[in-house]
Steps between C-alpha positions, in 0.01 A plus 500: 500500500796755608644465125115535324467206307228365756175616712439256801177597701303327729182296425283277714830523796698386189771645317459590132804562275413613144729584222540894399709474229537163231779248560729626187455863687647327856798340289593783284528702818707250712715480273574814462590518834669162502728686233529815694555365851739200353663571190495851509295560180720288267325272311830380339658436881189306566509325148881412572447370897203304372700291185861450722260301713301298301534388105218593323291311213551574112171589551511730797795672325287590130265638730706769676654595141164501397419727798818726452391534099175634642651739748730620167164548316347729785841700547505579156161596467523747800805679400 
């Protein structure tokens, strides 16, 4: 409740909790503070500390240059 993603209120001398914002909503903005808090904003150190650790899939790998391609995209269109 302190961070606004959910209303708890009492009904029939039971607590309540209801959503206020959607699920993608609650991820997008703990992990923005995840990447604040931990990595200090760098996607790239997070990126790095994430792959030394584990190997990743052919898969897994065509879909963060598929993700990076997309960021390009969005750069170039805002400039």
């Amino acid at each position: 409740t302190a961070k606004g993603f959910i209303d708890c209120y009492e009904e029939n001398a039971v607590n309540v909790y209801a959503p206020l914002i959607l699920r993608s909503e609650a991820a997008v903005r703990e992990t923005d503070s995840f990447l604040s808090r931990v990595y200090r904003g760098s996607v790239s150190t997070l990126l790095s500390a994430v792959t030394q650790r584990q190997s990743l899939t052919r898969s897994e790998i065509d879909e963060l240059y598929d993700i990076i391609r997309k960021a390009e995209e969005v750069q170039r269109h805002d400039e």
